[in-house]
C-alpha positions, 0 to 999 in steps of 0.5 A, spaced: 372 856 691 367 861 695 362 859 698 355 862 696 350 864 701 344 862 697 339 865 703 342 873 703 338 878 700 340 879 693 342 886 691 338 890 686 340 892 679 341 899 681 346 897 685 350 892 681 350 898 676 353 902 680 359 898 682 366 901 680 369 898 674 377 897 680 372 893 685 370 888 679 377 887 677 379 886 685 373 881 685 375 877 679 382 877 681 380 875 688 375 868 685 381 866 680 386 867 687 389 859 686 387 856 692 390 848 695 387 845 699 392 841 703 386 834 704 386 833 696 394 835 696 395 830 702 390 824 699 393 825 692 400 823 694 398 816 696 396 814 689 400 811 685 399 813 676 399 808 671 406 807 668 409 808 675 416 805 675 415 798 679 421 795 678 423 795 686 416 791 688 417 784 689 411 779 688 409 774 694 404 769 690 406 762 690 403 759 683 402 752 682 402 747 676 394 746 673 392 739 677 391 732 673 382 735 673 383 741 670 384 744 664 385 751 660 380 754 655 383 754 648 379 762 647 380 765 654 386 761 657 384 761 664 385 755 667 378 752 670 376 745 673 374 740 669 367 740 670 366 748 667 368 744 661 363 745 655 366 743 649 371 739 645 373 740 639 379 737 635 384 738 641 381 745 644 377 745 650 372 751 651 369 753 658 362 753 660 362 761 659 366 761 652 361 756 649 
């Protein structure tokens, strides 16, 4: 990517029509030149892609049973405490944002 230097004085047609068909052709292949940066390089290496292989990481979170005053929503299947309960229907237990 070039910079562009928005403040010095632009060229007059006459000279742009004079510019030889080689030094066109060198200035087009000199902007199309693949150029890396090596931040973006550098930074990119630390994320990890969708569907990356995970089979060597190990979970740490210990997980614990639902308590005696809580309940799982029959539409969303979070577990919530008993007073986000707003309806129940035929066995079903609804949370207050389901509802």
């Amino acid at each position: 990517m070039t910079t562009t230097d928005y403040d010095a004085p632009r060229r007059s047609v006459v000279e742009i029509e004079e510019d030889s068909l080689e030094e066109l052709k060198s200035r087009r292949s000199a902007a199309q030149s693949p150029v890396l940066d090596i931040d973006e390089v550098e930074a990119a290496e630390g994320f990890e892609l969708p569907g990356a292989d995970l089979s060597g990481e190990e979970l740490t979170v210990s997980v614990v049973p639902m308590q005696a005053d809580e309940f799982r929503c029959s539409r969303c299947f979070l577990v919530h405490h008993r007073s986000q309960l707003a309806i129940e229907r035929n066995g079903e237990l609804i949370c207050r944002e389901c509802a």
